[in-house]
C-alpha positions as a Markdown table, in Angstrom:
| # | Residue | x | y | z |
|---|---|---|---|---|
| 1 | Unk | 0.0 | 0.0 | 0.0 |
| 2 | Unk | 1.6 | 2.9 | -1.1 |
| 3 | Unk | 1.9 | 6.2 | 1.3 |
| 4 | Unk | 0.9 | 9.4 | 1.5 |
| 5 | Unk | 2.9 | 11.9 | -0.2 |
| 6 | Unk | 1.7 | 14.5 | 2.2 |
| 7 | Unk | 3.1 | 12.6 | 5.2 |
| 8 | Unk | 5.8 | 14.2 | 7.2 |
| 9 | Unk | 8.8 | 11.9 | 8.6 |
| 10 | Unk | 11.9 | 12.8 | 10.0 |
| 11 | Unk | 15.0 | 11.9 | 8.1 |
| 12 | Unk | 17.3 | 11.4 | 10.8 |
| 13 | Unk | 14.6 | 9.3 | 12.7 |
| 14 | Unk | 14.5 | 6.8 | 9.4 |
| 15 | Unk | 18.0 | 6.9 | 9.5 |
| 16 | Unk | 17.8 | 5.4 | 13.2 |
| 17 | Unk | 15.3 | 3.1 | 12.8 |
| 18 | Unk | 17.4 | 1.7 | 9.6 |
| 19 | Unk | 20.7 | 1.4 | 11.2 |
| 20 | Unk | 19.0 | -0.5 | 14.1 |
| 21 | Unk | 17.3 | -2.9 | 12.0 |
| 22 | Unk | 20.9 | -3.9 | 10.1 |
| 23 | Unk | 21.8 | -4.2 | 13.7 |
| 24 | Unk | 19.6 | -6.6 | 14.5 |
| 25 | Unk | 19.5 | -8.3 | 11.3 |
| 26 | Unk | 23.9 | -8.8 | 11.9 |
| 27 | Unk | 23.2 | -9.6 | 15.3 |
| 28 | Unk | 20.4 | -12.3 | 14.6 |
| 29 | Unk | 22.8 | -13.3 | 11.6 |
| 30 | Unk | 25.6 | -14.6 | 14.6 |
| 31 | Unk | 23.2 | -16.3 | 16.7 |
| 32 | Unk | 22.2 | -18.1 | 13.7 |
| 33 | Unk | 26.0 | -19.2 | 12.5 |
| 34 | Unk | 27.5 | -20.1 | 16.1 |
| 35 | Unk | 25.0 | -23.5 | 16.1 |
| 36 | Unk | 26.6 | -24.1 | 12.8 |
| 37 | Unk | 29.8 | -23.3 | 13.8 |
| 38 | Unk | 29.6 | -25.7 | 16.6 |
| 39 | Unk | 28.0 | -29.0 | 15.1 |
| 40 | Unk | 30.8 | -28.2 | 11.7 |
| 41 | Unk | 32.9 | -29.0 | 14.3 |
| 42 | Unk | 31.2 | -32.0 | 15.6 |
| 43 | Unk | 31.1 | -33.2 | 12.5 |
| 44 | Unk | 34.9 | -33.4 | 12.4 |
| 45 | Unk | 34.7 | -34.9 | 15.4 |
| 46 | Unk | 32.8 | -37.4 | 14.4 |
| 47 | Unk | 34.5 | -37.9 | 11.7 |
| 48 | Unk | 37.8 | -38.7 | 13.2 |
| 49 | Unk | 36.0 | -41.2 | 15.2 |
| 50 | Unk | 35.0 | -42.8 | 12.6 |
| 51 | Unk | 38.5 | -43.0 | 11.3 |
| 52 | Unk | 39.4 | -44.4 | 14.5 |
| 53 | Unk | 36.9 | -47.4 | 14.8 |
| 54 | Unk | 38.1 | -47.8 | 10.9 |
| 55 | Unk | 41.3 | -48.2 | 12.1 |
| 56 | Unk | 41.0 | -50.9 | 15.3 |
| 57 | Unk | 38.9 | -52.9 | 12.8 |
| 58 | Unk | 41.4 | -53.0 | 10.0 |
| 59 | Unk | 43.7 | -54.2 | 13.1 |
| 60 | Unk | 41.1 | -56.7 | 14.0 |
| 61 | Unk | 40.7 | -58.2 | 10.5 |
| 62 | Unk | 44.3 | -58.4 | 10.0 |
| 63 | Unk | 44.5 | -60.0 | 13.7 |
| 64 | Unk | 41.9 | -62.7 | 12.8 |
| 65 | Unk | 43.4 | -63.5 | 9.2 |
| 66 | Unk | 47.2 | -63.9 | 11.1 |
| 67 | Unk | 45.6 | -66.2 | 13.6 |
| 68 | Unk | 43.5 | -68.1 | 11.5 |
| 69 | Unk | 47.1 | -68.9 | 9.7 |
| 70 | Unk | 48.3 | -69.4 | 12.8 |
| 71 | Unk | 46.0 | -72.3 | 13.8 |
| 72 | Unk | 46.5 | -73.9 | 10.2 |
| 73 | Unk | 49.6 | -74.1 | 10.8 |
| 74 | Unk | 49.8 | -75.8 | 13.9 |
| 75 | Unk | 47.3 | -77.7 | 12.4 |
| 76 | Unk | 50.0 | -78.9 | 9.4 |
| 77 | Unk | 52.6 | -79.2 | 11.7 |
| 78 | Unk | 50.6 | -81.7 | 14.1 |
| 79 | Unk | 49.6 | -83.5 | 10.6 |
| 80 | Unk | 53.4 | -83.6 | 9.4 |
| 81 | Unk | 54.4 | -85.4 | 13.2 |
| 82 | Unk | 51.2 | -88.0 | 12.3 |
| 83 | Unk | 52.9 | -88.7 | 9.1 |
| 84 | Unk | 56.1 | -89.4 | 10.3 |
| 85 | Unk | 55.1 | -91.3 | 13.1 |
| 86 | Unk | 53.8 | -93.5 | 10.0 |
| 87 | Unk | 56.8 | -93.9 | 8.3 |
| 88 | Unk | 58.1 | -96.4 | 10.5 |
| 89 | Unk | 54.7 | -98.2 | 10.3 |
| 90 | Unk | 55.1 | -98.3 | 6.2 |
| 91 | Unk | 54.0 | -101.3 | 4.6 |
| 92 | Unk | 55.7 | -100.9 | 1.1 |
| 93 | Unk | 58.3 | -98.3 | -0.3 |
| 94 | Unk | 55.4 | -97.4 | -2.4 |
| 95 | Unk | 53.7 | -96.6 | 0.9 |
| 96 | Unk | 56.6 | -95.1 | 2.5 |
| 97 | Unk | 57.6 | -92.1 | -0.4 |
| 98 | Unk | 53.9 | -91.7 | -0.6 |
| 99 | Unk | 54.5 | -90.3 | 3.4 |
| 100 | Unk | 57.6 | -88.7 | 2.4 |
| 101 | Unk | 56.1 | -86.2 | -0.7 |
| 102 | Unk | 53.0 | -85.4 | 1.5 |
| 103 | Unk | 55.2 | -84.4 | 4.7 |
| 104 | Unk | 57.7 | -82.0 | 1.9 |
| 105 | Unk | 54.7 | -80.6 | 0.9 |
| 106 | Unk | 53.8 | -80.3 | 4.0 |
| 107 | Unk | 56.3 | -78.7 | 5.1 |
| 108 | Unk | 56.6 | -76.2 | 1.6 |
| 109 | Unk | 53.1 | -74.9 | 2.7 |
| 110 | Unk | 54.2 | -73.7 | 5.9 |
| 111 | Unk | 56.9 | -72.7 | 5.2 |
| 112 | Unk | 55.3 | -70.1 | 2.9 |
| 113 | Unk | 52.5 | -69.8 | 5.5 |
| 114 | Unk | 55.1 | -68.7 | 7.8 |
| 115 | Unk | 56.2 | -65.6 | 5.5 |
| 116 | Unk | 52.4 | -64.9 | 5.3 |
| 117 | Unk | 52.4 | -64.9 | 9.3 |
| 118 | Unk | 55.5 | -62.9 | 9.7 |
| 119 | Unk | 54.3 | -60.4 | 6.8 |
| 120 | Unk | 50.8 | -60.4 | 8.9 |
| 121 | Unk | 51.8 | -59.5 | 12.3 |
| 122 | Unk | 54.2 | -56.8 | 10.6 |
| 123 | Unk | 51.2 | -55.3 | 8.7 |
| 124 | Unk | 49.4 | -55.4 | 12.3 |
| 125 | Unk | 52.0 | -53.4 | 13.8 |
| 126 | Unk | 51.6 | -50.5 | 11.3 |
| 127 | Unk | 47.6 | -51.1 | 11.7 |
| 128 | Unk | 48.1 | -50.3 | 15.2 |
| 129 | Unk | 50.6 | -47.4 | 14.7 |
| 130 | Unk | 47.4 | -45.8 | 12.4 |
| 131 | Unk | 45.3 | -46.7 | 15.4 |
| 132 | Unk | 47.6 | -44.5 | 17.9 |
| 133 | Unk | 47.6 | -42.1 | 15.0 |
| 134 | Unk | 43.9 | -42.0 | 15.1 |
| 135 | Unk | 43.6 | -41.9 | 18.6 |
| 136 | Unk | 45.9 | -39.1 | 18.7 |
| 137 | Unk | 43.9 | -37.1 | 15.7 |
| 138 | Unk | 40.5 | -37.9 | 17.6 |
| 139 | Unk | 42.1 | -36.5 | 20.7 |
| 140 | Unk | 43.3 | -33.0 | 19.6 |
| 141 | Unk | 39.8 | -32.6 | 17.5 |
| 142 | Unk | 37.8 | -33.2 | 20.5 |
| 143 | Unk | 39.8 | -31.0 | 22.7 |
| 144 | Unk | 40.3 | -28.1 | 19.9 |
| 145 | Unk | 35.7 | -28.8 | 19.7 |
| 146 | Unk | 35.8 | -28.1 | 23.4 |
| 147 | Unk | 37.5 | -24.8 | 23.1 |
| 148 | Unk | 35.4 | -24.0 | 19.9 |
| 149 | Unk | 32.2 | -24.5 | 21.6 |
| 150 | Unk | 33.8 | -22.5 | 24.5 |
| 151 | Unk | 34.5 | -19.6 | 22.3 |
| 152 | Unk | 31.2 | -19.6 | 20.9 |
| 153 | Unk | 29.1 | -19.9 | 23.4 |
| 154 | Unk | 30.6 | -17.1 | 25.1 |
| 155 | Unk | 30.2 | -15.4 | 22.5 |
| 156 | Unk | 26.7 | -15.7 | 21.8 |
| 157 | Unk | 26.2 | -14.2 | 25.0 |
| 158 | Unk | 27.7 | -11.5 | 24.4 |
| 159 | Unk | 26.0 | -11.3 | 20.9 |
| 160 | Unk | 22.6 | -11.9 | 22.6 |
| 161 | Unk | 23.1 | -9.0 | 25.0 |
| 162 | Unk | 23.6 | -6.8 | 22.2 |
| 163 | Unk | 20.5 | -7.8 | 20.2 |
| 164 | Unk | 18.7 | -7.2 | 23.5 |
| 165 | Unk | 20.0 | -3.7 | 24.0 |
| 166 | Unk | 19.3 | -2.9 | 19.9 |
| 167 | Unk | 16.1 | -4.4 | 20.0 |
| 168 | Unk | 15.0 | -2.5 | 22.9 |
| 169 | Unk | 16.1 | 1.0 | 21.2 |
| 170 | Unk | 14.2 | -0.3 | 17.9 |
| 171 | Unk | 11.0 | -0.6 | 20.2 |
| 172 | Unk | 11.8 | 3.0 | 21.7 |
| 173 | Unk | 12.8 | 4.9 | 18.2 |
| 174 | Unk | 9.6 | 3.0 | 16.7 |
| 175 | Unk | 7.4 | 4.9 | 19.2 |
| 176 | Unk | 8.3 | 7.9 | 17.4 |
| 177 | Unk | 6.9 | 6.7 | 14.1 |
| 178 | Unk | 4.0 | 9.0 | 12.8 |
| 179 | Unk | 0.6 | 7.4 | 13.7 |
| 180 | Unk | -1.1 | 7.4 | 10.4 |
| 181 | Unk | 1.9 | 5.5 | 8.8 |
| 182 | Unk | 2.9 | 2.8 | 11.9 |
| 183 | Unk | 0.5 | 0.2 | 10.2 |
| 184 | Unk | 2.7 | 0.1 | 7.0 |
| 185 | Unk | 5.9 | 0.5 | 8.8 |
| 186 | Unk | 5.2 | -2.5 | 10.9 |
| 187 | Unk | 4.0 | -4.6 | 7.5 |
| 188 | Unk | 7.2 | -3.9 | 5.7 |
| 189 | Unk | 9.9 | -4.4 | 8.2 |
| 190 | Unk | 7.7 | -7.7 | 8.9 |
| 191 | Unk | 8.1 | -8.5 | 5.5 |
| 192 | Unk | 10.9 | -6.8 | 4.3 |
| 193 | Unk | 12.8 | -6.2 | 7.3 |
| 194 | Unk | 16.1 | -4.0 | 6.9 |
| 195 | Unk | 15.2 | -3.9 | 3.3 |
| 196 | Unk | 12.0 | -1.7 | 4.1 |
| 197 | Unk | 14.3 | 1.5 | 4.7 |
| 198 | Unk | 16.8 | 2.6 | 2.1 |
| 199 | Unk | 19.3 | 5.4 | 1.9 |
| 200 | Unk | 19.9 | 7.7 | -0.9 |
| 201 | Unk | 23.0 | 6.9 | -3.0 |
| 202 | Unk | 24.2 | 8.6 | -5.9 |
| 203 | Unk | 20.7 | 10.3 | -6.7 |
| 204 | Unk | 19.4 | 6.4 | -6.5 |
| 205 | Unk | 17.5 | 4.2 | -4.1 |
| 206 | Unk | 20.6 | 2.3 | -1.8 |
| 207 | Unk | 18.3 | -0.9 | -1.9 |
| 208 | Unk | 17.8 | -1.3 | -5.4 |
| 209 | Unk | 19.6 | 1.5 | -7.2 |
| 210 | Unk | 16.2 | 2.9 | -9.1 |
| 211 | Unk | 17.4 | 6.3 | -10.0 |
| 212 | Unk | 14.8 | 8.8 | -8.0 |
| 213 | Unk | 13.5 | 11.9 | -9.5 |
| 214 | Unk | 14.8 | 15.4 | -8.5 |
| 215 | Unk | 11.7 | 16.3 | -7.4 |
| 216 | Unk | 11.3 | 13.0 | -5.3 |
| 217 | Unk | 14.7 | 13.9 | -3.6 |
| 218 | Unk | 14.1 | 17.5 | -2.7 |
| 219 | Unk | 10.8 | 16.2 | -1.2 |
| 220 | Unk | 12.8 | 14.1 | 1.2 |
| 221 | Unk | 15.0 | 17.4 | 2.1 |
| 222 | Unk | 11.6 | 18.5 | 2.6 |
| 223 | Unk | 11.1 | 15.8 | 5.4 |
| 224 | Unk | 8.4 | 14.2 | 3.4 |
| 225 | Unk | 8.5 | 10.5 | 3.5 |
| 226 | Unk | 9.2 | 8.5 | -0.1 |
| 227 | Unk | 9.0 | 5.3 | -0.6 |
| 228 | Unk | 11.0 | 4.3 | -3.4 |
| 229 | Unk | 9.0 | 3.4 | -7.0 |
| 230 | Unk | 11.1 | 0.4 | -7.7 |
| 231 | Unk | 11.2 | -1.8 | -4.7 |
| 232 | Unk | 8.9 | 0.5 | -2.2 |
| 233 | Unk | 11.4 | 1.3 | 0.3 |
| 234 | Unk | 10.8 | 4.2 | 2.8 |
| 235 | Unk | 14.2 | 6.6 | 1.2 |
| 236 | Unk | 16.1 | 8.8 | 3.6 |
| 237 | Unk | 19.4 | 11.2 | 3.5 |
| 238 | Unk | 22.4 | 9.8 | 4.5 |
């Protein structure tokens, strides 16, 4: 709804009431990122403990697979005494070299099996060096989350306090708002908020750059209030 071009407002008072409302907006703006700066930060967190279990169960796996190797081999090695318990028992040369190829095979199995061991239980060792790594990581992140949050949330007081005090000086300057326009004031900074008020810049509306007429601007000098043609903003002096 458009204004009357009649109606008198003071410049400096729309000057006010703009500069309080990009207060609050900047204000309201820092509440809103230190939630975000905190949980970025548990994300990191959570992240790295990720990373972590990752870790201990690669160490796990590799743990499992060495042992399983382990147990086969024991297992081959019990086999190989059974066999050559038997070769004293062997009925027939036939019999007996039979005994004697299956215990060197045997024995060629785990012997490669025992490089696959000793390569295992070396990987396992850097496994668990990445697992201290980790562990390490997690640590600092969760400490340097600690001191973030910290930070923040004193700041936020801080912050808060601030939009408290503007706020309250937006509520006081708005009670000096001309009666017959404080309906439409209160609809566009609802709407609109710090975008409802605009300065004059360069002979053009600051909010959207419309070039104004010279007559529209020497009715501002006049006091009159202007709303801007373009996007409707209430235009005052700088």
């Amino acid at each position: 709804m458009a204004v009357d071009k009649n109606t008198k407002f003071d410049g400096a008072l729309l000057r006010r009431l703009h500069s309080l409302h990009l207060q609050v907006n900047d204000l309201e703006s820092q509440l809103a990122r230190g939630p975000r700066q905190i949980k970025a930060g548990e994300a990191i967190v959570d992240q790295c403990k990720a990373q972590v279990q990752k870790a201990r169960d690669d160490v796990k796996s590799a743990t499992m697979i060495c042992d399983e190797k382990q147990l086969q081999l024991k297992s081959r090695e019990d086999h190989i005494e059974d066999l050559k318990a038997k070769l004293n028992t062997a009925s027939s040369n036939k019999e007996f070299n039979l005994l004697k190829e299956q215990i060197a095979a045997d024995q060629q199995a785990n012997s490669v099996q025992s490089d696959e061991i000793f390569e295992g239980l070396e990987r396992i060792d850097v496994l668990n060096e990445a697992v201290t790594e980790a562990e390490k990581e997690l640590e600092e992140k969760i400490k340097e989350q600690q001191e973030r949050t910290e930070q923040v949330e004193s700041r936020l007081k801080v912050v808060q306090n601030d939009l408290d005090h503007v706020r309250d000086e937006l509520v006081a300057s708005e009670k000096q708002i001309p009666a017959s326009v404080k309906a439409e004031y209160t609809r566009l900074t609802a709407s609109r908020r710090d975008e409802a008020l605009a300065p004059i810049e360069d002979d053009s509306c600051g909010g959207c750059n419309q070039i104004l007429t010279t007559q529209m601007i020497d009715r501002i000098r006049l006091g009159f209030l202007i709303e801007c043609p373009a996007c409707a903003a209430w235009l005052y002096q700088k």
